[in-house]
N, CA and C atoms as a LAMMPS dump frame, in Angstrom:
ITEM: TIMESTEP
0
ITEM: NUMBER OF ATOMS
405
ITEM: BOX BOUNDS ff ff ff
-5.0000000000000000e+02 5.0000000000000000e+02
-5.0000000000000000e+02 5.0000000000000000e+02
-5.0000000000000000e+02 5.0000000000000000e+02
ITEM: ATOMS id mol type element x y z
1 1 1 N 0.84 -1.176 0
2 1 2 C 0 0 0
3 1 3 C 0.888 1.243 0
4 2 1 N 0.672 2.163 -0.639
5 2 2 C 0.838 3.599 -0.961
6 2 3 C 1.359 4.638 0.043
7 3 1 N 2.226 4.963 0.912
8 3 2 C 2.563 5.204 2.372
9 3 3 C 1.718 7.037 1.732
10 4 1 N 1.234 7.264 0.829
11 4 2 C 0.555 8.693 0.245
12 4 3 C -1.196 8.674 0.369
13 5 1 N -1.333 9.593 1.054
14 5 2 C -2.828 9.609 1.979
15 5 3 C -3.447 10.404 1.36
16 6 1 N -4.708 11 1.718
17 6 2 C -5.689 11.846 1.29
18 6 3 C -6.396 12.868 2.754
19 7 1 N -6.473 13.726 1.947
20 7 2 C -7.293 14.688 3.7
21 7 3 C -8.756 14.498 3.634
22 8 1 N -9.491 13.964 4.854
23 8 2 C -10.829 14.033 4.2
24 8 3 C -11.363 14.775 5.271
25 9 1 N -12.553 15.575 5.024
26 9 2 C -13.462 16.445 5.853
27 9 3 C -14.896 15.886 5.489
28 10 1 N -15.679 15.258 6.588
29 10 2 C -17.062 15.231 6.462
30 10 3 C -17.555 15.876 7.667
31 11 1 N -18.376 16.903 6.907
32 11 2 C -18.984 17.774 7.21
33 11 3 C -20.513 18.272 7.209
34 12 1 N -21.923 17.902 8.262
35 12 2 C -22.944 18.377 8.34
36 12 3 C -23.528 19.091 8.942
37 13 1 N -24.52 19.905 9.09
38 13 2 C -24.816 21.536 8.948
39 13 3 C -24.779 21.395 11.039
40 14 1 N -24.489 20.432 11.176
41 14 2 C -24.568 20.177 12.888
42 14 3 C -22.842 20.563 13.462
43 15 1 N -22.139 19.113 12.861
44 15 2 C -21.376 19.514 13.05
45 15 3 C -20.064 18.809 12.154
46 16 1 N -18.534 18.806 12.311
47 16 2 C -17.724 18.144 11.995
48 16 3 C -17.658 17.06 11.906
49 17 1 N -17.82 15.558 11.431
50 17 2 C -17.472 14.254 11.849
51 17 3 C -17.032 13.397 11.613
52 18 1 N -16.03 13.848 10.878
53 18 2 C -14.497 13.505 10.645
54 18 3 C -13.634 14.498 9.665
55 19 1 N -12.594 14.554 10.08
56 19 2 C -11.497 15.014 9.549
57 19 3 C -10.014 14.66 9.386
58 20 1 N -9.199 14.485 8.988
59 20 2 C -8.15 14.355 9.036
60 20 3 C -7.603 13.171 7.888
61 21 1 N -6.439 12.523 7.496
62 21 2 C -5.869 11.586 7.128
63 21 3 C -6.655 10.379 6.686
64 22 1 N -6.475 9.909 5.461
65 22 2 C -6.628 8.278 5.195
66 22 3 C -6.365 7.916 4.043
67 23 1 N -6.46 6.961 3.65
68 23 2 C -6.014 5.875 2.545
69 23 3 C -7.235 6.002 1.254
70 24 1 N -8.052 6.035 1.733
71 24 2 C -9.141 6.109 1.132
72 24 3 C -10.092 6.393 1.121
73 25 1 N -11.414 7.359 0.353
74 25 2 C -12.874 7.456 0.764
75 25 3 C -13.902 6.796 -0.03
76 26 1 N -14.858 6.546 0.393
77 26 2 C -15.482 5.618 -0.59
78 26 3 C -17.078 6.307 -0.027
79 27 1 N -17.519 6.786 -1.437
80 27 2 C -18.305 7.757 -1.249
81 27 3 C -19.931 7.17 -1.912
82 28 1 N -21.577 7.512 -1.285
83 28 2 C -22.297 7.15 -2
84 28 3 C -23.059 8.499 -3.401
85 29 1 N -21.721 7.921 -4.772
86 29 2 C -22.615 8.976 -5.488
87 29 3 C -23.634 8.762 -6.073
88 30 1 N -24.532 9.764 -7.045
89 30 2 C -25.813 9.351 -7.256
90 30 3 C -25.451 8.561 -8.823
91 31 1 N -24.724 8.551 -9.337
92 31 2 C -24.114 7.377 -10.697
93 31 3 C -23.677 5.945 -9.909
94 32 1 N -23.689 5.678 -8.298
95 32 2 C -22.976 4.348 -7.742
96 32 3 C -22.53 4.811 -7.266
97 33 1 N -22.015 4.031 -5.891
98 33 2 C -20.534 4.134 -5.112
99 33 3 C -19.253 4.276 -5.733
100 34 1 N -18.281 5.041 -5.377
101 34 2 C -16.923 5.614 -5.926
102 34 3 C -15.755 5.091 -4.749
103 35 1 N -14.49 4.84 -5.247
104 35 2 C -13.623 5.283 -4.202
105 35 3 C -12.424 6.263 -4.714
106 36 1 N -12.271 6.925 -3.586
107 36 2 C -11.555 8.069 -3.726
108 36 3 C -9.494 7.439 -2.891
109 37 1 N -8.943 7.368 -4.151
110 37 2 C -7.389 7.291 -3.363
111 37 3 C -6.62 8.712 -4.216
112 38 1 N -5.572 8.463 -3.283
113 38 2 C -4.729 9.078 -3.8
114 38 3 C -4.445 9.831 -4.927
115 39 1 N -4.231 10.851 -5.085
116 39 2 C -3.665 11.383 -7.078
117 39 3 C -5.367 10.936 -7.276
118 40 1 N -6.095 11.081 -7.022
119 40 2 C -7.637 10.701 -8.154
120 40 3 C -7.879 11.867 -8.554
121 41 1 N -8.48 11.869 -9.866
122 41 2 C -8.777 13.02 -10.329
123 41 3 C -9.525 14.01 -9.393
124 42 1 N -9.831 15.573 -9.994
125 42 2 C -10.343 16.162 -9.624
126 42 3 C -12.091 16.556 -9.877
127 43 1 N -12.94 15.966 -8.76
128 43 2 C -14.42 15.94 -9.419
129 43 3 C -15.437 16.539 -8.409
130 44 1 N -16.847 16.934 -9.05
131 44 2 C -17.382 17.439 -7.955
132 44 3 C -18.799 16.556 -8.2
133 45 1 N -19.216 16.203 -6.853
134 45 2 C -20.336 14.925 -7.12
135 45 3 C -21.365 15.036 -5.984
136 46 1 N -22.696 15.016 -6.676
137 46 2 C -23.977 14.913 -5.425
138 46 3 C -24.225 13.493 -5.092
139 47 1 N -24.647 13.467 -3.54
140 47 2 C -24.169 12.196 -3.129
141 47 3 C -25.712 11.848 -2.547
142 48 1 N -25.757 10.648 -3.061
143 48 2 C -27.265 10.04 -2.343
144 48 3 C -27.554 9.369 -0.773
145 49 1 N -27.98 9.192 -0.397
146 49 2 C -28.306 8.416 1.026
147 49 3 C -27.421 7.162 0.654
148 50 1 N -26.343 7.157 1.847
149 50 2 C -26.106 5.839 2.123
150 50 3 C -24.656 5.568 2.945
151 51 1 N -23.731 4.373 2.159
152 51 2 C -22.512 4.224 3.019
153 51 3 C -21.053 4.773 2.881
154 52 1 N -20.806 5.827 3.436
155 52 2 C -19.616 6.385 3.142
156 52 3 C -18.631 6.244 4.019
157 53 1 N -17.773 6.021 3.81
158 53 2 C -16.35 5.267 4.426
159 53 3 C -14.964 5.736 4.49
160 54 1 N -14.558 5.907 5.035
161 54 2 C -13.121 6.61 5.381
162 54 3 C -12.063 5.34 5.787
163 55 1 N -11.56 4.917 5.138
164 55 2 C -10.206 3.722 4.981
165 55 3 C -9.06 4.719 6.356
166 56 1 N -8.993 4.729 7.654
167 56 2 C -7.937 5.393 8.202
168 56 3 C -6.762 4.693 8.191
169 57 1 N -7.13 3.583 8.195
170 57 2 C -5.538 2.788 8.537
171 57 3 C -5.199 1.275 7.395
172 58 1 N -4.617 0.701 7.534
173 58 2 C -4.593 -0.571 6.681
174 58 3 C -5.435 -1.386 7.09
175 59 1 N -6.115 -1.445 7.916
176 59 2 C -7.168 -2.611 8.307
177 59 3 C -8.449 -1.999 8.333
178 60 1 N -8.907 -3.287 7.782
179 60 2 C -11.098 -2.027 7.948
180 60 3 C -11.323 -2.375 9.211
181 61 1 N -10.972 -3.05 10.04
182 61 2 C -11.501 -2.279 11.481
183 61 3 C -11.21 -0.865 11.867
184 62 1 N -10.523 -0.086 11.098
185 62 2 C -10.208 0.924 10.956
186 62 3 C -10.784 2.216 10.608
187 63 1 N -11.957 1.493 9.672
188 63 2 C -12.519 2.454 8.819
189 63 3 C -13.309 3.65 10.021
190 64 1 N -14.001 4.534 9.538
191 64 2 C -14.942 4.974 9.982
192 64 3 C -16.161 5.187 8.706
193 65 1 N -16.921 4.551 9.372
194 65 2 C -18.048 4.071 8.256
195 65 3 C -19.6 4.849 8.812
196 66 1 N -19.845 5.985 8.095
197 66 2 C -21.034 6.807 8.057
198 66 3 C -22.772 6.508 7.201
199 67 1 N -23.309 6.585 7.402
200 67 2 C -25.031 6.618 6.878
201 67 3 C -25.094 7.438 6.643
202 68 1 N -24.945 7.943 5.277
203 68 2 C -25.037 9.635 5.072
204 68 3 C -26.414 9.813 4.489
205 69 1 N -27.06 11.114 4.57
206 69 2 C -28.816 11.126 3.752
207 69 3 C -27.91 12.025 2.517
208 70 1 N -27.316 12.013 2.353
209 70 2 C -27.181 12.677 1.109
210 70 3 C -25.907 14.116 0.953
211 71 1 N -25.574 14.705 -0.51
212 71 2 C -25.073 15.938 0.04
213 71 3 C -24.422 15.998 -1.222
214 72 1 N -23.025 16.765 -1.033
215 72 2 C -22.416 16.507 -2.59
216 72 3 C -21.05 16.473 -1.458
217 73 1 N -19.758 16.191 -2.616
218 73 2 C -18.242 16.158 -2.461
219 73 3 C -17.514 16.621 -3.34
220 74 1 N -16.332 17.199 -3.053
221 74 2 C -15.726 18.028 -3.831
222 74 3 C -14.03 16.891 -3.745
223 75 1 N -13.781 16.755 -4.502
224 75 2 C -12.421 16.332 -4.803
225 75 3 C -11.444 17.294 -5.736
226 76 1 N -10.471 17.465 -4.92
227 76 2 C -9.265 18.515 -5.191
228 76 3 C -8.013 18.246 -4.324
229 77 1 N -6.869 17.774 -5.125
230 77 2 C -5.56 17.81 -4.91
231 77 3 C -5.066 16.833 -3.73
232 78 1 N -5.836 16.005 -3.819
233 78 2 C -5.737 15.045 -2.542
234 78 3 C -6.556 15.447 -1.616
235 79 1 N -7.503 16.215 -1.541
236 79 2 C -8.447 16.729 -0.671
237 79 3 C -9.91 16.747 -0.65
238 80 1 N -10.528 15.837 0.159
239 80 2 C -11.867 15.588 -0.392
240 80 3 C -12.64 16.179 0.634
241 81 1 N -13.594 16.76 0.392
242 81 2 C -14.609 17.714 1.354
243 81 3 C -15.942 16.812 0.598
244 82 1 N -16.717 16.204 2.228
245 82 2 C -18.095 16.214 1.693
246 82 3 C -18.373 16.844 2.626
247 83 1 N -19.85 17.67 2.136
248 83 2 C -20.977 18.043 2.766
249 83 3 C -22.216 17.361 2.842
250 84 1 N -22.982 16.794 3.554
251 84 2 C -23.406 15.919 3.981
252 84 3 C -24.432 16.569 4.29
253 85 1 N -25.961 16.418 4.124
254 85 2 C -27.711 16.551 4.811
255 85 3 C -27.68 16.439 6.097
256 86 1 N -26.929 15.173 6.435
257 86 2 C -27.322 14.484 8.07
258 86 3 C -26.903 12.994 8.019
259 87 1 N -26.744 12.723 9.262
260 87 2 C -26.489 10.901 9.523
261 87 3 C -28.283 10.223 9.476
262 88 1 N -27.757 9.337 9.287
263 88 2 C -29.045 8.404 9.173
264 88 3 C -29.024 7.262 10.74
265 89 1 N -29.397 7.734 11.361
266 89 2 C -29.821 6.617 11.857
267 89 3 C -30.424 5.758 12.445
268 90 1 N -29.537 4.342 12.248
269 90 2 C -30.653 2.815 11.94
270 90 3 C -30.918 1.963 13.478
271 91 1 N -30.474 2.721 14.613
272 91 2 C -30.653 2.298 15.769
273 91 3 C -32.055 1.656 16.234
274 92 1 N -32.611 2.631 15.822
275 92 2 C -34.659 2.436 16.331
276 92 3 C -35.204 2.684 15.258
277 93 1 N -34.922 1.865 13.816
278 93 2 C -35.848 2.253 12.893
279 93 3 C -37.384 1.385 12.976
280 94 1 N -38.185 2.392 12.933
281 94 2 C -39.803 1.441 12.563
282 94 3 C -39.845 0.989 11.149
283 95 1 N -39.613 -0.803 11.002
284 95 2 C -39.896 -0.608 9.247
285 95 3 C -41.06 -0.072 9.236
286 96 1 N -42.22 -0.334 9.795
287 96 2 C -43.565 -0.874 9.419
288 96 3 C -43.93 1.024 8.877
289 97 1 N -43.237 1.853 9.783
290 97 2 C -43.541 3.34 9.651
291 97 3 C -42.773 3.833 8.394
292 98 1 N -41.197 3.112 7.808
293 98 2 C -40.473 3.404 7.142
294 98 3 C -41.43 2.763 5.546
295 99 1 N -41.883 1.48 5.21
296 99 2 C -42.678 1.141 4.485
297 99 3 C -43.95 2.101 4.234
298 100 1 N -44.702 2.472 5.553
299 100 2 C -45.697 3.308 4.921
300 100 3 C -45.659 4.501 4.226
301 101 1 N -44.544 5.22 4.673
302 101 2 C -44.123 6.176 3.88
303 101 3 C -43.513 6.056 3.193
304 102 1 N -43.005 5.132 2.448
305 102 2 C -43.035 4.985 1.108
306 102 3 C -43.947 4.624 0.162
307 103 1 N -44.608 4.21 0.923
308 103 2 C -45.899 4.004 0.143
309 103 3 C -46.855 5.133 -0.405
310 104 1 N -46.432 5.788 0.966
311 104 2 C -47.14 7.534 0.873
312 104 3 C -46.431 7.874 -0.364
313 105 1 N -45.081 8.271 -0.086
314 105 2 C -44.476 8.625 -1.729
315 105 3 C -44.912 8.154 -2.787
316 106 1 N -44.866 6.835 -2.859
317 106 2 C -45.087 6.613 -4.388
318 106 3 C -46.707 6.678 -4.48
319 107 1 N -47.408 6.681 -3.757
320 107 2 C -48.833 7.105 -4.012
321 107 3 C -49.406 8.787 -4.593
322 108 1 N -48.1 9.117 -4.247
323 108 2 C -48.294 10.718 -4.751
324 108 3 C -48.006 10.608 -6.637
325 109 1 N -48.688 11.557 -6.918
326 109 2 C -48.254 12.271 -8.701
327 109 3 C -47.116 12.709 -8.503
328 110 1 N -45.998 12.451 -9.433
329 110 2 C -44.627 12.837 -8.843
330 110 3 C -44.512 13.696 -10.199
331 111 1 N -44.483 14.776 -10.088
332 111 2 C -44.052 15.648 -11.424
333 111 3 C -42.377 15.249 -11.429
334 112 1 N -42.044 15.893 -12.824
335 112 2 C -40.431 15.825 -12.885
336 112 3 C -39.471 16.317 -12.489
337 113 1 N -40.298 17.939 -12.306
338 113 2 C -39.195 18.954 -11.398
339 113 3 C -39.194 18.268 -10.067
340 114 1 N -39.675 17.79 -9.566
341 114 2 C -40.013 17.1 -7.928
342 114 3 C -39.301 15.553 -8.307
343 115 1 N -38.837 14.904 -9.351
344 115 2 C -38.511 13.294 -9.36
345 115 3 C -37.418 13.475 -8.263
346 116 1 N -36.729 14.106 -8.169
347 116 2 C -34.826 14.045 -8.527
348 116 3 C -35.031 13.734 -6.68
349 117 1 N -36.054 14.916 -6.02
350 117 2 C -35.78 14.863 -4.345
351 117 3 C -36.643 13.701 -3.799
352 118 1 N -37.953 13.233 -4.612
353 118 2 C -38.313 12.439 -4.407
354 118 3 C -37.865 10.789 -4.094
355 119 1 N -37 10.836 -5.409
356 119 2 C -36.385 9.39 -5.413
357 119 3 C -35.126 9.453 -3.92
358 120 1 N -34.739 10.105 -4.109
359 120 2 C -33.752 10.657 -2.857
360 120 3 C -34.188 10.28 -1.629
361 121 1 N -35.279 10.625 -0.858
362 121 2 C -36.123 10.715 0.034
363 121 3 C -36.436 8.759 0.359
364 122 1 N -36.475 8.554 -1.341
365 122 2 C -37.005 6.912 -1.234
366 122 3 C -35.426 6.127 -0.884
367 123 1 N -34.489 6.868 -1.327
368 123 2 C -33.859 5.648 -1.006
369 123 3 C -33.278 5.963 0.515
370 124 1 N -33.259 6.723 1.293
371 124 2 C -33.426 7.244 2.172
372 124 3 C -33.657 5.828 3.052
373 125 1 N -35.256 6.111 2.822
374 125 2 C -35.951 5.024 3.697
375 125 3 C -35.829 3.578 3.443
376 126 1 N -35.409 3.378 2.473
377 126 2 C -34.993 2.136 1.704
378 126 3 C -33.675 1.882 2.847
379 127 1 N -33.05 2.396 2.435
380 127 2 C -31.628 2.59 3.27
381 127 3 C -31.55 2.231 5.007
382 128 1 N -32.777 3.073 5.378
383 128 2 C -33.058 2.274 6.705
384 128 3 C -33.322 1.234 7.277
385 129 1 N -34.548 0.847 5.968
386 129 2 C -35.223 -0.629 6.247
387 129 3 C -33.917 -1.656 6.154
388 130 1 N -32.924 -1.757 4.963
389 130 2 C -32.163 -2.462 4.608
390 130 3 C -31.225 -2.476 5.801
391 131 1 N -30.406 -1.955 6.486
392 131 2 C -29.453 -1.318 7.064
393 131 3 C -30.154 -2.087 9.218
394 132 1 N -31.673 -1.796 9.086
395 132 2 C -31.573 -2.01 10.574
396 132 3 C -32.098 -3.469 10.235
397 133 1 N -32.772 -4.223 8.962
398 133 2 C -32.482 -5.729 8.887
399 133 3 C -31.476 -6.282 9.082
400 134 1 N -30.203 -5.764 9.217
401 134 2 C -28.594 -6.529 8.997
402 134 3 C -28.28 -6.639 10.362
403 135 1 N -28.973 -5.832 11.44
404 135 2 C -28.893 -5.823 12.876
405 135 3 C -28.676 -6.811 13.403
């Protein structure tokens, strides 16, 4: 492995929750999951609900591994900044409450200007249901 790191900052409107050094980020964008090493190009990307990961050390017990609802990331010069909606979390999720409101969603007329936050929102809750089954 590469002894050449990356700076990462995740950042939501609360507060800091993580910063510093790692090997790698592995980010949820809305084209798929990405990972971010070293020398990677320079890109800027909106990020959907889900698992984002910070590689700190050579071992994934290492990682620090986030539930993000969404946000975008900026990649520059070895320096990756996300901004982040909020954490998700799957501690006390109600499926039965997480299912109905999705149901609510897709029961709605979803115009097109409205798809983009809508689907967002769904995988959201998707994300929960999936995430507190693995419990």
């Amino acid at each position: 492995m590469s002894d050449k790191l990356i700076h990462v900052s995740v950042i939501s409107p609360e507060k800091v929750l993580y910063k510093g050094n790692a090997h790698s980020a592995t980010l949820p964008g809305i084209q798929g999951s990405f990972t971010v090493l070293p020398d990677h190009v320079n890109i800027v990307s909106l990020l959907e609900p889900g698992i984002l990961t910070v590689a700190t050390g050579p071992e994934s017990k290492d990682d620090v591994t986030l539930i993000v609802d969404g946000g975008f990331v900026e990649v520059s010069h070895n320096n990756v900044n996300a901004l982040i909606e909020g954490i998700i979390d799957i501690t006390n999720v109600d499926i039965e409450k997480e299912k109905k409101s999705i149901d609510t969603i897709l029961g709605e007329l979803i115009p097109q200007e409205k798809r983009s936050k809508i689907e967002s929102a769904l995988a959201g809750h998707r994300l929960r249901i999936s995430m507190s089954q693995k419990k």
